[in-house]
N, CA, C and O atoms as a printed pandas DataFrame, in Angstrom:
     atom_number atom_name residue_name chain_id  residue_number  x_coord  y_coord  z_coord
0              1         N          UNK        A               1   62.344  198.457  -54.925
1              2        CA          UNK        A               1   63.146  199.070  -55.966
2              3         C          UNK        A               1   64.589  198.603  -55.845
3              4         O          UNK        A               1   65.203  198.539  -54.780
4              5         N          UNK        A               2   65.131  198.239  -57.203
5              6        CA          UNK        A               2   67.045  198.076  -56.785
6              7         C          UNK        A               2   67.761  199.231  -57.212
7              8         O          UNK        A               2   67.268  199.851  -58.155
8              9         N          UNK        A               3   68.552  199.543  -56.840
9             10        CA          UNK        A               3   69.639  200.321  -56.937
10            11         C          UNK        A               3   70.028  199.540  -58.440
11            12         O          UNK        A               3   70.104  198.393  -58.881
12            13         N          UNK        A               4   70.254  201.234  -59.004
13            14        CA          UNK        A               4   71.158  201.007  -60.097
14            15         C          UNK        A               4   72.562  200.527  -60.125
15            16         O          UNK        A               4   73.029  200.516  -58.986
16            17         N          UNK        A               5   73.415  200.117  -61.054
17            18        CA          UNK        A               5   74.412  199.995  -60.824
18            19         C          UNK        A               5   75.505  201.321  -61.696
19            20         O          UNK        A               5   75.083  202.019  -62.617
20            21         N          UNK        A               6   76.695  201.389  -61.216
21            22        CA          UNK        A               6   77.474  202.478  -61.072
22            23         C          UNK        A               6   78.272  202.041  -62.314
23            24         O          UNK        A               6   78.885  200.978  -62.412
24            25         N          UNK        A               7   78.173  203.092  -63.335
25            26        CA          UNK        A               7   78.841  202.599  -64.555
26            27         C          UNK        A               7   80.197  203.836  -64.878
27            28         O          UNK        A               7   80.699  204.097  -65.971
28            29         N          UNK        A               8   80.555  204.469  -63.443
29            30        CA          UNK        A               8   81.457  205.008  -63.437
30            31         C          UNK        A               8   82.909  204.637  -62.943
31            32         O          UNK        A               8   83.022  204.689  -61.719
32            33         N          UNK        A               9   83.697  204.383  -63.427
33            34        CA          UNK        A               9   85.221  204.057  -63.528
34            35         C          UNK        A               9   85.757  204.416  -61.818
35            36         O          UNK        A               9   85.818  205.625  -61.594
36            37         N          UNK        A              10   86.059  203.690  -60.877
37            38        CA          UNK        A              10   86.401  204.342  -59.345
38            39         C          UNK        A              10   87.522  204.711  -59.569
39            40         O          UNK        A              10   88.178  204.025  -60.354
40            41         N          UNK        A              11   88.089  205.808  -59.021
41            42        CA          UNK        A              11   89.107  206.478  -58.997
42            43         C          UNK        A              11   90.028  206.127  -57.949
43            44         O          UNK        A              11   89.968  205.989  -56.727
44            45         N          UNK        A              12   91.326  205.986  -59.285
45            46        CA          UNK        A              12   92.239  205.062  -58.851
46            47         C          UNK        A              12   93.280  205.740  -57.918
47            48         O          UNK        A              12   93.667  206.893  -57.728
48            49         N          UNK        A              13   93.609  204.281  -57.329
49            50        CA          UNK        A              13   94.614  204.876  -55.848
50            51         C          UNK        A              13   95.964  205.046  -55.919
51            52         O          UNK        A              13   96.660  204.047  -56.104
52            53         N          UNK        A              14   96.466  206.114  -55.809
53            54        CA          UNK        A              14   97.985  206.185  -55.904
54            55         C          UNK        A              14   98.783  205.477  -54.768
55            56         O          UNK        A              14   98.563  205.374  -53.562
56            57         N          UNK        A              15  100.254  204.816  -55.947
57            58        CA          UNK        A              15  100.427  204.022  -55.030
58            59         C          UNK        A              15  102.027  204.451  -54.185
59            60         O          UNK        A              15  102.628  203.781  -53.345
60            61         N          UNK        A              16  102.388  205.768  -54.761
61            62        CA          UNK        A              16  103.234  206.441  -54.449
62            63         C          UNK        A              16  103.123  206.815  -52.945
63            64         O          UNK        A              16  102.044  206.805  -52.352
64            65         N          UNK        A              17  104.290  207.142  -52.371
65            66        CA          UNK        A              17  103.704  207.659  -51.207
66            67         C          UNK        A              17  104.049  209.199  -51.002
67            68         O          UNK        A              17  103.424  209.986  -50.291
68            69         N          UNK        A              18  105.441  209.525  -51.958
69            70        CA          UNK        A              18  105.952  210.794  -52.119
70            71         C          UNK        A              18  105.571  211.314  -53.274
71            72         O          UNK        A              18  105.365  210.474  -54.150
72            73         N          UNK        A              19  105.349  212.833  -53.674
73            74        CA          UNK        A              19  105.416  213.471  -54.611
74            75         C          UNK        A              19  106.979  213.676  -55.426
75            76         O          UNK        A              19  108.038  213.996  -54.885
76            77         N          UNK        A              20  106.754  213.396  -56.802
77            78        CA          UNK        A              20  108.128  214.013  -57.414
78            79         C          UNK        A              20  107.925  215.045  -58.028
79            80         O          UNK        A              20  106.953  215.226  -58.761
80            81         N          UNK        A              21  109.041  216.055  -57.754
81            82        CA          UNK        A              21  108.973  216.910  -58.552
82            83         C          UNK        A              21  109.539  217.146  -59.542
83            84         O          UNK        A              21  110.538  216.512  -59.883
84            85         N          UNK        A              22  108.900  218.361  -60.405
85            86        CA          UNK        A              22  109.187  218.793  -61.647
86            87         C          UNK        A              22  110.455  218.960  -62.302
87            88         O          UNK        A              22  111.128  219.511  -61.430
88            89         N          UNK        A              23  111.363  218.780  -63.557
89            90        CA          UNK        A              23  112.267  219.100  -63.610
90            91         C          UNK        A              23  112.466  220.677  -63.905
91            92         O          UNK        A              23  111.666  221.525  -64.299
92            93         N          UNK        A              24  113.803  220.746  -63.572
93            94        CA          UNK        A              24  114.087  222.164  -63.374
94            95         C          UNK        A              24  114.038  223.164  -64.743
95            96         O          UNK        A              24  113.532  224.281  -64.855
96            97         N          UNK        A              25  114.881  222.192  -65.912
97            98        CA          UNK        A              25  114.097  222.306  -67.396
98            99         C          UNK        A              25  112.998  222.648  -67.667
99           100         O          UNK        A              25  112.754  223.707  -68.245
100          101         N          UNK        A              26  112.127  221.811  -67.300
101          102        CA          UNK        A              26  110.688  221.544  -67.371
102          103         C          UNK        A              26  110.380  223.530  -66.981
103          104         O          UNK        A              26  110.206  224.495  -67.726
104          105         N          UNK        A              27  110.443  223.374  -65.479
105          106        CA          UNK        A              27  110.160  224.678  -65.345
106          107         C          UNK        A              27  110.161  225.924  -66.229
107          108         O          UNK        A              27  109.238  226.667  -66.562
108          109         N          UNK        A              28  111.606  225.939  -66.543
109          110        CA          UNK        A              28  112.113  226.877  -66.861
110          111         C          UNK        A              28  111.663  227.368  -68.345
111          112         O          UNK        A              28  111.328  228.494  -68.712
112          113         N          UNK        A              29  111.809  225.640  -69.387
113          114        CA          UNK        A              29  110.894  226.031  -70.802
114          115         C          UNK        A              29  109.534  226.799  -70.651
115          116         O          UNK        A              29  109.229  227.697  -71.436
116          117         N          UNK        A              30  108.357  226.231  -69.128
117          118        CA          UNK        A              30  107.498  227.136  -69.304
118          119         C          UNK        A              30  107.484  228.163  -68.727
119          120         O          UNK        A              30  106.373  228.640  -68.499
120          121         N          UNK        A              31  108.385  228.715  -68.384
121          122        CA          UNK        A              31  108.827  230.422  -67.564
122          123         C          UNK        A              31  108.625  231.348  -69.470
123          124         O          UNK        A              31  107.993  232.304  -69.917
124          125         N          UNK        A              32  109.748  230.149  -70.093
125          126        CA          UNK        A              32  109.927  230.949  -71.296
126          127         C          UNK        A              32  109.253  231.245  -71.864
127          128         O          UNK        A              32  109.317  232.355  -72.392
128          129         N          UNK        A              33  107.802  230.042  -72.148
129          130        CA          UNK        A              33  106.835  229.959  -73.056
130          131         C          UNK        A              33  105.727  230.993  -72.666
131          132         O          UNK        A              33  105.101  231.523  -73.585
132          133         N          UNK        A              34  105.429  231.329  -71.319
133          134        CA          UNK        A              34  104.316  231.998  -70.421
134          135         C          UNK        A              34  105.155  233.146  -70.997
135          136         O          UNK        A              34  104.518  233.944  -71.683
136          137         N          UNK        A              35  106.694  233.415  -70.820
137          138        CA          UNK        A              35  107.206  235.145  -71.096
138          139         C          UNK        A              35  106.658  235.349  -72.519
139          140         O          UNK        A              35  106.014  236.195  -73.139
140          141         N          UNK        A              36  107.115  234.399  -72.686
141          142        CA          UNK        A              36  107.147  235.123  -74.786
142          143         C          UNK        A              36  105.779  235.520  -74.887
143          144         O          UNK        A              36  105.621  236.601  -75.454
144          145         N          UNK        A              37  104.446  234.769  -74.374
145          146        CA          UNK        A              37  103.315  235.211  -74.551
146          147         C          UNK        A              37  102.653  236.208  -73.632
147          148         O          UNK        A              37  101.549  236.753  -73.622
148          149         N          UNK        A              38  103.633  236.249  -72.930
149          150        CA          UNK        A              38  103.423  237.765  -71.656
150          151         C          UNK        A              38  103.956  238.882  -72.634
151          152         O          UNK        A              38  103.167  239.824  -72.553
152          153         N          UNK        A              39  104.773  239.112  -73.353
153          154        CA          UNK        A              39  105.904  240.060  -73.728
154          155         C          UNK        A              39  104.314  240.045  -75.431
155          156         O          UNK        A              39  103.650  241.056  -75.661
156          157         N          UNK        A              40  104.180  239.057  -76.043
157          158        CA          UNK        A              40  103.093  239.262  -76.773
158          159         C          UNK        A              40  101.931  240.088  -76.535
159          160         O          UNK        A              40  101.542  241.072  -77.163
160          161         N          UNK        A              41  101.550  239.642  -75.741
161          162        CA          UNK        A              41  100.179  240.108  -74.660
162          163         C          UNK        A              41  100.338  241.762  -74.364
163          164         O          UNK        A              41   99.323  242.456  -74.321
164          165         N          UNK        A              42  101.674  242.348  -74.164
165          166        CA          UNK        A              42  101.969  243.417  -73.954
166          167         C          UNK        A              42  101.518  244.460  -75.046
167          168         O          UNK        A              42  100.775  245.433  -74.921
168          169         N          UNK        A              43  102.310  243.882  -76.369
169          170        CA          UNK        A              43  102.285  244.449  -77.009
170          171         C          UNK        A              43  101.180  244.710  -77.825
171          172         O          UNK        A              43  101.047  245.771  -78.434
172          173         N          UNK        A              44  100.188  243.560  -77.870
173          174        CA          UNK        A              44   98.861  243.627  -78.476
174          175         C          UNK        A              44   97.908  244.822  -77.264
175          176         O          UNK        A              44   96.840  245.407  -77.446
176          177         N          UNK        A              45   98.708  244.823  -76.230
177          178        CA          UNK        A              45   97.297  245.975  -75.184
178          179         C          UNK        A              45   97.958  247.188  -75.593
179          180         O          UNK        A              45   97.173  247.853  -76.270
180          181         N          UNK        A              46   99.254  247.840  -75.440
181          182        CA          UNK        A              46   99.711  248.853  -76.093
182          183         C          UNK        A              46   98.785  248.994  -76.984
183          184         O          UNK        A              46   97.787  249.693  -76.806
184          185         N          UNK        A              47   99.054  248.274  -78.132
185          186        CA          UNK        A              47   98.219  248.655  -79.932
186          187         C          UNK        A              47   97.117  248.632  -79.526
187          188         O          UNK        A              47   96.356  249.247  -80.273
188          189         N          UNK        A              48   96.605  248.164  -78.593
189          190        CA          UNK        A              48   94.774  248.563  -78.331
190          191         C          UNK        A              48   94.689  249.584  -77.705
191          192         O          UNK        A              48   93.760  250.315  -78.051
192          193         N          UNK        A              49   95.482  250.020  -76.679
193          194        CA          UNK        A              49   95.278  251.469  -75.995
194          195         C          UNK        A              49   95.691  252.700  -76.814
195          196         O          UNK        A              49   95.086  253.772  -76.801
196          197         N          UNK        A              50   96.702  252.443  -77.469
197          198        CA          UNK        A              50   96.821  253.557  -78.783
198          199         C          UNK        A              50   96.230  253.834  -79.499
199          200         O          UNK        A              50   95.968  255.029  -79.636
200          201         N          UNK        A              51   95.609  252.703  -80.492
201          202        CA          UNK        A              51   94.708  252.554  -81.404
202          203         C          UNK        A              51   93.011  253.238  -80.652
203          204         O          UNK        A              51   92.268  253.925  -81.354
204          205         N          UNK        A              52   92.687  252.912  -79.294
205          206        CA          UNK        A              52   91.740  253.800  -78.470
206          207         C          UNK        A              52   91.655  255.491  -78.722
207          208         O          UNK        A              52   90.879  256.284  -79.254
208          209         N          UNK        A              53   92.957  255.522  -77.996
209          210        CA          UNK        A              53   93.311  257.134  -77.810
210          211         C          UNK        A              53   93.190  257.664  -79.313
211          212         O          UNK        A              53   92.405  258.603  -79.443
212          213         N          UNK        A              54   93.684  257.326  -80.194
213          214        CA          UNK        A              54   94.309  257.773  -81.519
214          215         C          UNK        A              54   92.671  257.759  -82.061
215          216         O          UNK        A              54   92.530  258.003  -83.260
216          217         N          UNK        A              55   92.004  257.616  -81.631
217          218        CA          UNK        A              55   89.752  257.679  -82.374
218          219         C          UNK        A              55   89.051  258.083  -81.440
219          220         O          UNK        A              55   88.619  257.360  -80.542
220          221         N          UNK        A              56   88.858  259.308  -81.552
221          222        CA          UNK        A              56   87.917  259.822  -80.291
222          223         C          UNK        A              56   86.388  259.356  -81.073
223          224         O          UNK        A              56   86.046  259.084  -82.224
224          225         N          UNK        A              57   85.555  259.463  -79.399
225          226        CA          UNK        A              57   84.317  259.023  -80.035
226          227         C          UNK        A              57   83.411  259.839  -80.797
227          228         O          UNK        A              57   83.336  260.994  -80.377
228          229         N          UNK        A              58   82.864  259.629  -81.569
229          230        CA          UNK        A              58   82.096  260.563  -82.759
230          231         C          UNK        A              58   81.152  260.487  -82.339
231          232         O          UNK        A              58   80.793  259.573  -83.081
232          233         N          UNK        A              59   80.243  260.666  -81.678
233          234        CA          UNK        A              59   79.176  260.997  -80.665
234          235         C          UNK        A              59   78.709  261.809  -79.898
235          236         O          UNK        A              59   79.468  262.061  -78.961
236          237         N          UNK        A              60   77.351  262.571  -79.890
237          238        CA          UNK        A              60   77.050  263.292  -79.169
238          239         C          UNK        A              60   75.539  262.744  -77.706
239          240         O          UNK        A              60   74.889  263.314  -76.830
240          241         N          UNK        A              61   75.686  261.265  -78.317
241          242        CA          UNK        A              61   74.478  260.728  -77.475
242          243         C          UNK        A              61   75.253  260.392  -76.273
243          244         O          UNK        A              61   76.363  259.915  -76.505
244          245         N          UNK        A              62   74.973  260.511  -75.243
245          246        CA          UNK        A              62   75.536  260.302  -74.196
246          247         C          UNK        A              62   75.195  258.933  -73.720
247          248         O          UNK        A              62   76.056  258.612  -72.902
248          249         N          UNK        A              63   74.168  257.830  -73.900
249          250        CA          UNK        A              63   73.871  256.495  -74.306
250          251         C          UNK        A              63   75.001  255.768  -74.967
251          252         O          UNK        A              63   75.728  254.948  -74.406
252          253         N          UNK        A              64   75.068  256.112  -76.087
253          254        CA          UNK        A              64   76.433  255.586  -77.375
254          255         C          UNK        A              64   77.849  256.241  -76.179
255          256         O          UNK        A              64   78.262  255.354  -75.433
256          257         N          UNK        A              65   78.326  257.210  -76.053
257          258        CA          UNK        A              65   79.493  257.038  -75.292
258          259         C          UNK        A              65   79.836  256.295  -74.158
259          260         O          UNK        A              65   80.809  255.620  -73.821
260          261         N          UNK        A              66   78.415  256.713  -73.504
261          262        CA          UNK        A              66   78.680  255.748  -72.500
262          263         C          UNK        A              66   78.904  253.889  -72.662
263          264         O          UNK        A              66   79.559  253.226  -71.858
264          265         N          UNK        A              67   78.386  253.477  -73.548
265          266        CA          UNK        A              67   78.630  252.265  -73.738
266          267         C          UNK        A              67   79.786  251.896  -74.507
267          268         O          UNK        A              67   80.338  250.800  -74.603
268          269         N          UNK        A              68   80.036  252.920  -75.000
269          270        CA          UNK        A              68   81.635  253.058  -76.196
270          271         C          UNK        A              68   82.570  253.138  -75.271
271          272         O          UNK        A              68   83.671  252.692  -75.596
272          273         N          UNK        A              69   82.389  253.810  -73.649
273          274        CA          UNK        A              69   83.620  253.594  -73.188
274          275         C          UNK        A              69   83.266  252.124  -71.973
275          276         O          UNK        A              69   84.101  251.452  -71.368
276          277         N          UNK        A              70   82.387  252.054  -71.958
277          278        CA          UNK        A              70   82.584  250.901  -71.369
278          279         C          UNK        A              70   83.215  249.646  -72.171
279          280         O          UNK        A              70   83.824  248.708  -71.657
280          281         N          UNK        A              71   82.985  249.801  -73.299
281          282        CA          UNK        A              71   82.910  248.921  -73.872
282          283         C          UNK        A              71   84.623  248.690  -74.280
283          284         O          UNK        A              71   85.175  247.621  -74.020
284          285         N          UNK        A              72   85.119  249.467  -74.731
285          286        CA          UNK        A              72   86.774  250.305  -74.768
286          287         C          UNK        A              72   87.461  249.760  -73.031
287          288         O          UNK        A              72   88.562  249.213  -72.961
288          289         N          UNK        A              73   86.686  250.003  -71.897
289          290        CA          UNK        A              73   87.130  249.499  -70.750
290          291         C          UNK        A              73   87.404  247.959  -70.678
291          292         O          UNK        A              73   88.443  247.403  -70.322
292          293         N          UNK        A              74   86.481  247.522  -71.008
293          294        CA          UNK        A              74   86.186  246.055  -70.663
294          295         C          UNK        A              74   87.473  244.897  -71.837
295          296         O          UNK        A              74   87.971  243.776  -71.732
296          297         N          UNK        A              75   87.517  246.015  -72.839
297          298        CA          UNK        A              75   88.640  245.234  -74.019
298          299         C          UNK        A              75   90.217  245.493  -73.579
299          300         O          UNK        A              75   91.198  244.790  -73.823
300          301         N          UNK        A              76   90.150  246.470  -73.006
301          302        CA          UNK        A              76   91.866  246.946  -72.440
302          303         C          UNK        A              76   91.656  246.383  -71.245
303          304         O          UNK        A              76   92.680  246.161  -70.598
304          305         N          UNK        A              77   90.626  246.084  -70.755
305          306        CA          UNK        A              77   91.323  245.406  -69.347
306          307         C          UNK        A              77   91.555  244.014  -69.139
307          308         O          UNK        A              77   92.331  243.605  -68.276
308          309         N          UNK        A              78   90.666  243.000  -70.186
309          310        CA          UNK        A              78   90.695  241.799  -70.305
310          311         C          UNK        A              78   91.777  241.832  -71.214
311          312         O          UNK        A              78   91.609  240.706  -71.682
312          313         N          UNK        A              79   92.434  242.127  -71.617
313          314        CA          UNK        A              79   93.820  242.347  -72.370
314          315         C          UNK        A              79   94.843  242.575  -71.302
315          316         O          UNK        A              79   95.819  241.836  -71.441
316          317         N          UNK        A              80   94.901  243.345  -70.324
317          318        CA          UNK        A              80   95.737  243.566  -69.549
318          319         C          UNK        A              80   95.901  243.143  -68.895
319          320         O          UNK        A              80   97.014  243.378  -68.425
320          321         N          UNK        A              81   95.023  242.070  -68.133
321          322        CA          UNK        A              81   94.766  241.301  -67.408
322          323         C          UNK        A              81   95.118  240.232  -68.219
323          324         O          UNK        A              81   96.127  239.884  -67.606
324          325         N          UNK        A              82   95.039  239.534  -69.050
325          326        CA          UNK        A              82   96.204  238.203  -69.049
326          327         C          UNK        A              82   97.606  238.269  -69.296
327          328         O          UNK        A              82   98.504  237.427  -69.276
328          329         N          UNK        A              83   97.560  239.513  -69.539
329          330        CA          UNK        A              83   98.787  239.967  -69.699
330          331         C          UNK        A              83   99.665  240.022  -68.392
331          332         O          UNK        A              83  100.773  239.512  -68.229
332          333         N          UNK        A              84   98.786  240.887  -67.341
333          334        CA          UNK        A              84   99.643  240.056  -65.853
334          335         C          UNK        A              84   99.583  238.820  -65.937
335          336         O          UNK        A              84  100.652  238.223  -66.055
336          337         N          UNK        A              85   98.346  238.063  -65.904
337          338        CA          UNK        A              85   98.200  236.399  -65.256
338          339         C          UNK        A              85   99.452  236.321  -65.872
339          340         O          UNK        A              85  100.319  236.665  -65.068
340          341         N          UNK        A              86   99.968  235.974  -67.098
341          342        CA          UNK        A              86  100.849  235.403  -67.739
342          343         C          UNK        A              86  102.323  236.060  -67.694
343          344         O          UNK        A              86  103.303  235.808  -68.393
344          345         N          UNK        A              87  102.192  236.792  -66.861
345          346        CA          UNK        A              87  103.571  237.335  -66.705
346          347         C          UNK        A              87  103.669  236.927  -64.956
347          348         O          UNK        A              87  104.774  236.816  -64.426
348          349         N          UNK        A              88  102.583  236.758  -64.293
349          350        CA          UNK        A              88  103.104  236.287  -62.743
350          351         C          UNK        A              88  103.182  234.621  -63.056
351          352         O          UNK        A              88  103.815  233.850  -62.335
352          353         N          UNK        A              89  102.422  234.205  -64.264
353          354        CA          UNK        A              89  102.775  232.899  -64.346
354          355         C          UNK        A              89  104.024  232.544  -64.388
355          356         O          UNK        A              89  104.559  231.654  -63.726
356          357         N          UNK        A              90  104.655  233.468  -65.425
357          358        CA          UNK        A              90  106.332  233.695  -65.822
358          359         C          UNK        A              90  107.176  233.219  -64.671
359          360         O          UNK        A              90  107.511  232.039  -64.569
360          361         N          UNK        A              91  107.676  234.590  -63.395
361          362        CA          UNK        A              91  107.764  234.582  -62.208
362          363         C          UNK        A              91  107.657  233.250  -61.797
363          364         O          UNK        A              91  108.557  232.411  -61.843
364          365         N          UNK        A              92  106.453  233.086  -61.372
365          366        CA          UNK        A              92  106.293  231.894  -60.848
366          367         C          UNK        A              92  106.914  230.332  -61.233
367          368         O          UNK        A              92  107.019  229.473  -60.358
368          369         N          UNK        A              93  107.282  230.103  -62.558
369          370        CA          UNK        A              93  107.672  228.922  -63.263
370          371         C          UNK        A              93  109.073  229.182  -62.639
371          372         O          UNK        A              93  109.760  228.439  -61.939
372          373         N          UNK        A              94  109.325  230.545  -63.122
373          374        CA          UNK        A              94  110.869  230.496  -62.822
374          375         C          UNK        A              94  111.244  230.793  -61.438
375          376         O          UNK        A              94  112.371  231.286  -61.414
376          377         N          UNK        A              95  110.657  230.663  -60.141
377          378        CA          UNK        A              95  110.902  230.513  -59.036
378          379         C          UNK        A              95  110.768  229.667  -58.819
379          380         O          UNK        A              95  111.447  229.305  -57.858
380          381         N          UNK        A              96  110.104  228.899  -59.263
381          382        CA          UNK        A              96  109.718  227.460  -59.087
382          383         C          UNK        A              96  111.152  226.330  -59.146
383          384         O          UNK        A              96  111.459  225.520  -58.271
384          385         N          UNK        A              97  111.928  226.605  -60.566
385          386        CA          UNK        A              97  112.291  225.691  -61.309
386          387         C          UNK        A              97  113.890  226.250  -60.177
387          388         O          UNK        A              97  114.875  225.530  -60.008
388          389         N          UNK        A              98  113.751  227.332  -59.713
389          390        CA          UNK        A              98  114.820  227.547  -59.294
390          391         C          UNK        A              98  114.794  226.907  -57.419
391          392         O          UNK        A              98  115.782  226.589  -56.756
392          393         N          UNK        A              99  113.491  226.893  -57.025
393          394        CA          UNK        A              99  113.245  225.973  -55.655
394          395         C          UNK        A              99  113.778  224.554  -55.634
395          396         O          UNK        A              99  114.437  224.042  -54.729
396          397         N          UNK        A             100  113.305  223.877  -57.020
397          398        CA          UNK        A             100  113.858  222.703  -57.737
398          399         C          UNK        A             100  114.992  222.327  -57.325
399          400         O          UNK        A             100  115.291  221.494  -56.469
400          401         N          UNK        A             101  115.952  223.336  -58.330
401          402        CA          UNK        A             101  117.399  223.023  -58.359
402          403         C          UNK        A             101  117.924  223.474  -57.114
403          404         O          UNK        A             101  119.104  223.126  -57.069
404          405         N          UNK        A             102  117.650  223.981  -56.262
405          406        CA          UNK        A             102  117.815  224.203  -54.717
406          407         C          UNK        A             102  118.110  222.673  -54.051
407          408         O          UNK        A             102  119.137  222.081  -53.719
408          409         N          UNK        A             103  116.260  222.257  -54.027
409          410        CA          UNK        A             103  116.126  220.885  -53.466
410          411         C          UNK        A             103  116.435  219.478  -54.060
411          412         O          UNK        A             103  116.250  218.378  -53.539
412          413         N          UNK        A             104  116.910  219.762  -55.181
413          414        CA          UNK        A             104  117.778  219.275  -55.923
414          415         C          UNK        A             104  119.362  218.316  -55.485
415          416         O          UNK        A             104  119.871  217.198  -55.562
416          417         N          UNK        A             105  119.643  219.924  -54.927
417          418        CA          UNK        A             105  121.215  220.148  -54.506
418          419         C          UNK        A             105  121.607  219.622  -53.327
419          420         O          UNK        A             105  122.646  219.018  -53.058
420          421         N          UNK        A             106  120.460  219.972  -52.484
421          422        CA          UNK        A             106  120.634  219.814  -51.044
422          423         C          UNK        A             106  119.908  218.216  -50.809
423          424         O          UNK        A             106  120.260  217.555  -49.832
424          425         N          UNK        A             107  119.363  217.928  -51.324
425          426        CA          UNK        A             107  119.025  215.938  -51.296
426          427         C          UNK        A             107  118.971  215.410  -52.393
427          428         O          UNK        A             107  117.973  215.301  -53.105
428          429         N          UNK        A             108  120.074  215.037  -52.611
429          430        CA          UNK        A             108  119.907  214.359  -54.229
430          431         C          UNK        A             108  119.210  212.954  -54.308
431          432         O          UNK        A             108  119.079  212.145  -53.390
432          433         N          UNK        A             109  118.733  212.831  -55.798
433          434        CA          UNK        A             109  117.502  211.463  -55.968
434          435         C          UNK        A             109  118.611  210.124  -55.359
435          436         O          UNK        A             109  119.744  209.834  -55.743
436          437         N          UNK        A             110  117.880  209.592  -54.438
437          438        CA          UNK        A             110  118.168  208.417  -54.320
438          439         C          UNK        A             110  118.416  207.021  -55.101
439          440         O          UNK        A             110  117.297  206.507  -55.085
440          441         N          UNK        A             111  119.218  206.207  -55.724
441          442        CA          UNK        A             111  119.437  204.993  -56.681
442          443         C          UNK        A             111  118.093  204.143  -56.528
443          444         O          UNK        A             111  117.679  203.936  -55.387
444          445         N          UNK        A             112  117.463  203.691  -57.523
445          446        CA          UNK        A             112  116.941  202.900  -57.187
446          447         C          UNK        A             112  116.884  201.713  -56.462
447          448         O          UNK        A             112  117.815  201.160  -57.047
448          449         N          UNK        A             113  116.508  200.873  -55.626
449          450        CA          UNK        A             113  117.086  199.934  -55.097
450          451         C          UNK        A             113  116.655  198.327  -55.912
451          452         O          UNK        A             113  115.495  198.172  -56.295
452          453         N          UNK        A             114  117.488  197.435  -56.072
453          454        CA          UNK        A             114  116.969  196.306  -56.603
454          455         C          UNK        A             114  115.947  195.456  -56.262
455          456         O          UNK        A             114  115.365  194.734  -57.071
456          457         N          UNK        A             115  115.666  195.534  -54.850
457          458        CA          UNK        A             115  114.584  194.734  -54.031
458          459         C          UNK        A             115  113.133  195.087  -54.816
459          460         O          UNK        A             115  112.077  194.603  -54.408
């Protein structure tokens, strides 16, 4: 039997030897972009937890409630929950961008050299 041959692309070698990092800009636009949709995110789980409270369940089957509040659980929490992710994302960009301009300060980019 022969071996097939490999019609997959080999993955290419970096030829860097240091990492560069991000600009501090860079960061910071997505601190903004993650807030605005954190500060969104907020406000759409509010209007779902209000909009909850504000309709009690019309039910006397204890089957139907029970799945009405699970079901009520599972929508406010996957709501609330990206609503953190995207607000520690926030945080995070903007600690980031501020580590940056730190290491920035304290070793500045070297000139390129002509060689």
């Amino acid at each position: 039997m022969t071996e097939p041959t490999s019609t997959q692309n080999p993955i290419p070698q970096s030829t860097e030897t240091g990492k560069t990092l991000p600009g501090t800009l860079r960061c910071w636009m997505g601190s903004l972009m993650s807030g605005g949709l954190a500060i969104a995110l907020y406000f759409l789980t509010a209007s779902i937890a209000e909009s909850f409270a504000s309709k009690p369940i019309q039910s006397t089957n204890i089957t139907v409630v029970n799945i009405t509040v699970a079901v009520r659980t599972l929508v406010l929490g996957v709501s609330s929950l990206a609503t953190g992710i995207f607000g520690l994302i926030t945080v995070g960009l903007f600690a980031l961008g501020i580590q940056v301009a730190i290491q920035r300060l304290k070793n500045p980019p070297l000139p390129p050299s002509d060689a």
